[in-house]
PASEBA-267059 format. One line per field, with one value per residue (C-alpha): residue number from 1; x, y, z. Coordinates in nm, 3 decimals. Example, Ala and Ser with C-alpha at 12.3 -4.5 7.8 and 13.67 -1.06 7.14 Angstrom:
BEGIN
n 1,2
xx 1.230,1.367
yy -0.450,-0.106
zz 0.780,0.714
! end
This chain:
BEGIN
n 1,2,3,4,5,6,7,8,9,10,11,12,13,14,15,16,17,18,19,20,21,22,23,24,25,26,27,28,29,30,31,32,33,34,35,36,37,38,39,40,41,42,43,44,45,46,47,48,49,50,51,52,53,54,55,56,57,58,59,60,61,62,63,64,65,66,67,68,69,70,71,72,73,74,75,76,77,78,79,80,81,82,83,84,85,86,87,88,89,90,91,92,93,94,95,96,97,98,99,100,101,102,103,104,105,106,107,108,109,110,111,112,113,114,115,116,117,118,119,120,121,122,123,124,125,126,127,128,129,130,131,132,133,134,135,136,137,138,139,140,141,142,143,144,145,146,147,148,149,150,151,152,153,154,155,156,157,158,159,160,161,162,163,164,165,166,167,168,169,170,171,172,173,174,175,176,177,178,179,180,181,182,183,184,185,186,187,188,189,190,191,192,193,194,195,196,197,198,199,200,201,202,203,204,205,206,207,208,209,210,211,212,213,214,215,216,217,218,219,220,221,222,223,224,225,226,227,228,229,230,231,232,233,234,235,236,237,238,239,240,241,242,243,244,245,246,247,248,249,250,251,252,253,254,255,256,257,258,259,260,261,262,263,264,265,266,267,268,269,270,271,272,273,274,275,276,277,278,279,280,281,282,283,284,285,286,287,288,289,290,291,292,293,294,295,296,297,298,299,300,301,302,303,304,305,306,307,308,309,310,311,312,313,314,315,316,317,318,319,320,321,322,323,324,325,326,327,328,329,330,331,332,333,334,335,336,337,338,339,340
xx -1.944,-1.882,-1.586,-1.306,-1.385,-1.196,-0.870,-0.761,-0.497,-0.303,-0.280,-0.622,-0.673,-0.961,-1.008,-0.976,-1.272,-1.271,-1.080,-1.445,-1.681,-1.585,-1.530,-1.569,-1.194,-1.234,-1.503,-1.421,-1.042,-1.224,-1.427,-1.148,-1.058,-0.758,-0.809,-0.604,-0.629,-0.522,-0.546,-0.469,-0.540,-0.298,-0.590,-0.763,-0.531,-0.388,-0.745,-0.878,-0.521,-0.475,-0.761,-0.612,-0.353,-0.202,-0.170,-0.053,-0.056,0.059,-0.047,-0.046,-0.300,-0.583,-0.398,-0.106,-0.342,-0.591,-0.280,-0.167,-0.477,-0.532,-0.137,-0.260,-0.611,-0.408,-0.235,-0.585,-0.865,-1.080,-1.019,-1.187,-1.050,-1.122,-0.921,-0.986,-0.859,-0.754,-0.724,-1.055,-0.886,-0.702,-0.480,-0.651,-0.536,-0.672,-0.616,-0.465,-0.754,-1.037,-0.890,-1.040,-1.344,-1.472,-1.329,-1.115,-0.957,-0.579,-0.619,-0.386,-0.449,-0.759,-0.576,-0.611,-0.821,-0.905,-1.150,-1.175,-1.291,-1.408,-1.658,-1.680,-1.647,-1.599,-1.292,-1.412,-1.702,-1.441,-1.229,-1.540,-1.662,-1.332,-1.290,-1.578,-1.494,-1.153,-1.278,-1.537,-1.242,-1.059,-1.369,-1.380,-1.025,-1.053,-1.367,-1.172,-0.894,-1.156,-1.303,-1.046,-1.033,-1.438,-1.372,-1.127,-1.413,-1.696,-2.040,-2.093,-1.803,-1.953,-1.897,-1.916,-1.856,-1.946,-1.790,-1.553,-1.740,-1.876,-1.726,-1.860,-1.810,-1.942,-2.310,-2.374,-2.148,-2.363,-2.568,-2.226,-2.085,-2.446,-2.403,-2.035,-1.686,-1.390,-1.072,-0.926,-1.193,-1.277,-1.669,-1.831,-1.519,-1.403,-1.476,-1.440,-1.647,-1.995,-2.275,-2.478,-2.558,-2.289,-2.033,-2.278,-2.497,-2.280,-2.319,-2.347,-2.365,-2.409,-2.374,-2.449,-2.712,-3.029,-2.969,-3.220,-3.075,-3.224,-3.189,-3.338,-3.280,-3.366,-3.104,-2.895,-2.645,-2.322,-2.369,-2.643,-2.380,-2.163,-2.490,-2.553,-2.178,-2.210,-2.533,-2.428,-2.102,-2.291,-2.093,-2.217,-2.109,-2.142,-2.339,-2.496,-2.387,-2.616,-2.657,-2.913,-3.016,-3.052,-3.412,-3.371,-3.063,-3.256,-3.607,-3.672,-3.327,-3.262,-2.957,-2.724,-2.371,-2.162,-1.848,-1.599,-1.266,-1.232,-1.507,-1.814,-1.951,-2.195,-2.487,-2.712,-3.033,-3.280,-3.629,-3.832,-3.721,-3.632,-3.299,-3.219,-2.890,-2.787,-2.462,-2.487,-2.169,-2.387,-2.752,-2.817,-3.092,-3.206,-3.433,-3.478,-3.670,-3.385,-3.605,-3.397,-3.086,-2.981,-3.013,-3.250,-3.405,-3.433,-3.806,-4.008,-3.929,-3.812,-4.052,-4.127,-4.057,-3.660,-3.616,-3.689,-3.476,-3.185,-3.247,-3.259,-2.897,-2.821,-2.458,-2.311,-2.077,-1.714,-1.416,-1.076,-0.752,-0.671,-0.464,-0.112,0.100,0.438,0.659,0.617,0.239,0.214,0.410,0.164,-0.146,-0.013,0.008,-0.334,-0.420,-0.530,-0.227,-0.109
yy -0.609,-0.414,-0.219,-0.398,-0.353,-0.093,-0.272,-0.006,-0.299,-0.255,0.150,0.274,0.540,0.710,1.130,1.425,1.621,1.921,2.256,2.443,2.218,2.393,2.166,2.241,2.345,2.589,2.737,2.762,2.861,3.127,3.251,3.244,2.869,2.690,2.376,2.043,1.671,1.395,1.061,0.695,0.652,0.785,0.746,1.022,1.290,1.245,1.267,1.593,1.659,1.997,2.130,2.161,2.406,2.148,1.753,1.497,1.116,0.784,0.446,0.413,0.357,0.552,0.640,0.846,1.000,1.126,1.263,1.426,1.570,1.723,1.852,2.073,2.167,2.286,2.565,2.696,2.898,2.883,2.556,2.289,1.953,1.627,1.324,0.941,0.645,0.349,0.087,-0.141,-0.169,-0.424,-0.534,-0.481,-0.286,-0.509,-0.372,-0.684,-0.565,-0.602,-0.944,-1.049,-0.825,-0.974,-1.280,-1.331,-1.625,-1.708,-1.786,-1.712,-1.418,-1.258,-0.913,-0.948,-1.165,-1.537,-1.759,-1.480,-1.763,-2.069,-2.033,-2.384,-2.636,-2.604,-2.419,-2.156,-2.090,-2.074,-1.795,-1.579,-1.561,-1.495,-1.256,-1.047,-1.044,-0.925,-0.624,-0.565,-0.517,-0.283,-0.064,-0.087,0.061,0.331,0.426,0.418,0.657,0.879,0.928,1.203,1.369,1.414,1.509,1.831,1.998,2.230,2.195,2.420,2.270,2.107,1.725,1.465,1.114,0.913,0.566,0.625,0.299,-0.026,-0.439,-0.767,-1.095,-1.321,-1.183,-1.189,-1.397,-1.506,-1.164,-1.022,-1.228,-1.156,-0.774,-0.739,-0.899,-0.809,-0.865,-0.979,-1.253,-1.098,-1.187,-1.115,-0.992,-0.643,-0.328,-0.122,-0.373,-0.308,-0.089,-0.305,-0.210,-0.403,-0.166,0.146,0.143,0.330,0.561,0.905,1.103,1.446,1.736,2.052,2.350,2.265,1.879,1.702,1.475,1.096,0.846,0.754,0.450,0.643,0.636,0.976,1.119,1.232,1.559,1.622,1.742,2.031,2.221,2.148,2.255,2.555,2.655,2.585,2.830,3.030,3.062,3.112,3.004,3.103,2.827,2.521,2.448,2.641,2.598,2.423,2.236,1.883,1.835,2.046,1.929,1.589,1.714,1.547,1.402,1.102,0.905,0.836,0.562,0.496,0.409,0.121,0.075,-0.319,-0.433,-0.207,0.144,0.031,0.313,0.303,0.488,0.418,0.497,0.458,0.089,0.032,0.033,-0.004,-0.086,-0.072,-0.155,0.028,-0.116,-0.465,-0.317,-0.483,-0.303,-0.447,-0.382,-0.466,-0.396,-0.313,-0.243,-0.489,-0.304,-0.613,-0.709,-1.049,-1.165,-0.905,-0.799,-0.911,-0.587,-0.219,0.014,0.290,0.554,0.398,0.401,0.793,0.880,0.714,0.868,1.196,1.236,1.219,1.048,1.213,1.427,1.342,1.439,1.614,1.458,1.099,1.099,1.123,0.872,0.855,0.515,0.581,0.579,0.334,0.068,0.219,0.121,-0.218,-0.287,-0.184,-0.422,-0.210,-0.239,-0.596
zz -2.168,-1.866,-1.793,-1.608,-1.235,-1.005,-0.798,-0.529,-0.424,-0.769,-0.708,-0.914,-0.627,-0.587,-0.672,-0.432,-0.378,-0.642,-0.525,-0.628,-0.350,0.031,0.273,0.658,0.703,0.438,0.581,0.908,0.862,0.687,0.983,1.234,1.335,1.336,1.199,1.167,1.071,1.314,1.121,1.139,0.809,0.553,0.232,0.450,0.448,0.112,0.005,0.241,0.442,0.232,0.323,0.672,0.838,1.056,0.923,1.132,1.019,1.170,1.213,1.577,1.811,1.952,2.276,2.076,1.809,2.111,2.271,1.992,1.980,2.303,2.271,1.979,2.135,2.431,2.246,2.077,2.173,1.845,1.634,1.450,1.458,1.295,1.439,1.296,1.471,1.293,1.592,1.438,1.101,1.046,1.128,1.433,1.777,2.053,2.417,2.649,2.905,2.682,2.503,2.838,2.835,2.518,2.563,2.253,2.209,2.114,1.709,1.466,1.206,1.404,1.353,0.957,0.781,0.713,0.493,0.222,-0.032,0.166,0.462,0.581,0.874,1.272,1.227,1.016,1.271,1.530,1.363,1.298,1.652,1.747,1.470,1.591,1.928,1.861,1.635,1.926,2.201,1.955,1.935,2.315,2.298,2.100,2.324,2.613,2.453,2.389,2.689,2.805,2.530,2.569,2.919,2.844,2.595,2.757,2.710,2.429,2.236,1.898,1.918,1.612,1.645,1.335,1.191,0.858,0.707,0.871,0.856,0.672,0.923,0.621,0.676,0.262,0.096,-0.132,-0.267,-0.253,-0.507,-0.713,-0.692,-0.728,-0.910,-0.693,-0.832,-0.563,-0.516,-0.175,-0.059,0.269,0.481,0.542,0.367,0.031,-0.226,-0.095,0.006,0.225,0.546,0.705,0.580,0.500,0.847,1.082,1.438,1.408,1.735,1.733,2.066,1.933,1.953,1.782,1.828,2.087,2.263,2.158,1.931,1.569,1.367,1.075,0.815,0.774,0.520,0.654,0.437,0.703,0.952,0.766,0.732,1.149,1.235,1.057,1.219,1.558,1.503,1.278,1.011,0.666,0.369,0.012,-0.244,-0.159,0.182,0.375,0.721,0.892,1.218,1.203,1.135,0.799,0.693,0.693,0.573,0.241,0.226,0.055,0.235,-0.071,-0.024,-0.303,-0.475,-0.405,-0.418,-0.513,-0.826,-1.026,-0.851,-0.665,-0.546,-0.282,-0.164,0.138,0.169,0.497,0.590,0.217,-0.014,-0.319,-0.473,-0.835,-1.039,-1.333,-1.508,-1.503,-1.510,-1.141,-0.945,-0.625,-0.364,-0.007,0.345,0.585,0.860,1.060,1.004,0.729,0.375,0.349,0.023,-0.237,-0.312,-0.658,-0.794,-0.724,-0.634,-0.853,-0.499,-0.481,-0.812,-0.862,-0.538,-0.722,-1.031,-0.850,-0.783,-1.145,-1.252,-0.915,-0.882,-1.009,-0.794,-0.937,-1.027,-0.836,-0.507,-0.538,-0.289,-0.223,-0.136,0.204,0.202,-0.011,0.232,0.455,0.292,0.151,0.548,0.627,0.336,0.068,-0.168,-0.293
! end
């Protein structure tokens, strides 16, 4: 039988990076930066906060935390920053001006979540076009508080904009249910029980030295951009995390996603316009052409090619002791949903 499946809602938290594995901050700090942490999302800092000198954490909307920001960018010459926004979680931050840009209608509960177990009749079609258009005008927002913020930093300054993790509108239900059991009986909404590409397929836009300017649809790890940052500042670091431009940070690279917080450890690994997904706690392995950008059927059987980039990453790497949160984080997360 497989081991009960993981319930981040009933406080199993997930581990802090080891102490041993540097981080950007570290490095960085070390060669001269300030650096600090402006976050939305309190799971964030308590898991990567202390690597910071300066922490700052509330749930408020993208228009404060981008202030906030630029407040503390004001007073330095040299720094390194990473700010996350946390208006497209839910419960959502929709802008009045782009409920009309996008349309949303007036339904009840679009800022958190219906039809978690049933996905049926006119109604339920109602609330999910709705539901996506509402998420789309929070994204919208956030853009827009962005766009000053982009405006104070010069041309040579190092820009990363990447998504913390996608959403599921209902797009697998079904293969869901077939790859995972989450104890909360969750299927095909949200984030946190899957590695599809719904949830695992997100932008990544890059402005630094070495980067041409473009776009690929070819699937990239996020450890990819350390070894860029550190190349375009030049700073070195000792161990694995050399630096690198783009190209060779990606050269050979197998894209790896995995871990979730509600049900089994999932794993995930793409391949050209392939992926392949496997649950060891149930001995699931699956296989699919994502060349669309979306899970359809599985394939007959997993190629021998996905299989071995899997297998390369061994059993992964496991992190140090679990995050510690105190009451008032916790009411935090249990209103962002992630706590019962």
């Amino acid at each position: 039988m497989p081991e009960d499946p993981r319930n981040l809602s009933t406080e199993q938290f997930p581990t802090k990076p080891r102490a041993t594995v540097p981080m950007l901050p570290d490095v960085l700090e070390a060669a001269g930066y300030d650096t600090a942490m402006f976050t939305a999302i309190p799971m964030a800092e308590k898991a990567a906060g202390e690597r910071f000198q300066r922490v700052s954490v509330t749930y408020t909307d993208a228009r404060e935390r981008v202030a906030a920001t630029r407040d503390w960018l004001a007073g330095s010459d040299r720094w390194f920053c990473h700010l996350q926004l946390g208006d497209p979680h839910a419960p959502l931050d929709v802008p009045d001006e782009h409920r009309e840009t996008f349309d949303v209608p007036e339904i009840d509960d679009l800022e958190d979540w219906r039809y978690r177990e049933s996905t049926e009749g006119d109604e339920f079609e109602a609330y999910r076009d709705a539901r996506v258009r509402a998420y789309d005008a929070a994204v919208r927002g956030a853009d827009d508080a962005l766009e000053p913020l982009l405006d104070d930093l010069d041309d040579d300054t190092v820009v990363v904009v990447c998504g913390d993790h996608g959403e599921a509108f209902w797009e697998h239900v079904a293969l869901e249910r077939r790859l995972n059991d989450d104890p909360r009986g969750y299927y095909g909404t949200d984030h946190g029980h899957s590695v599809l590409e719904d949830v695992a397929r997100v932008p990544l836009w890059i402005r630094a030295p070495g980067v041409t300017p473009g776009r690929d649809e070819e699937p990239t790890s996020l450890t990819a951009v350390a070894p860029v940052v550190l190349d375009a500042v030049d700073a070195t670091v000792a161990g694995d995390l050399d630096p690198a431009p783009l190209a060779a940070a990606r050269d050979g690279h197998v894209p790896l996603c995995e871990e979730t917080a509600y049900g089994y450890d999932q794993r995930a690994a793409w391949l050209d316009d392939r992926k392949v997904i496997e649950v060891p706690a149930t001995d699931t392995t699956l296989a699919f052409d994502v060349a669309d950008g979306q899970e359809g059927d599985p394939l007959d059987d997993v190629p021998a090619d996905l299989r071995d980039a899997l297998d390369a990453y061994g059993d992964g790497v496991a992190g140090a002791n679990a995050i510690d949160v105190d009451g008032a984080t916790r009411d935090r997360l249990e209103e962002l949903g992630y706590l019962e």
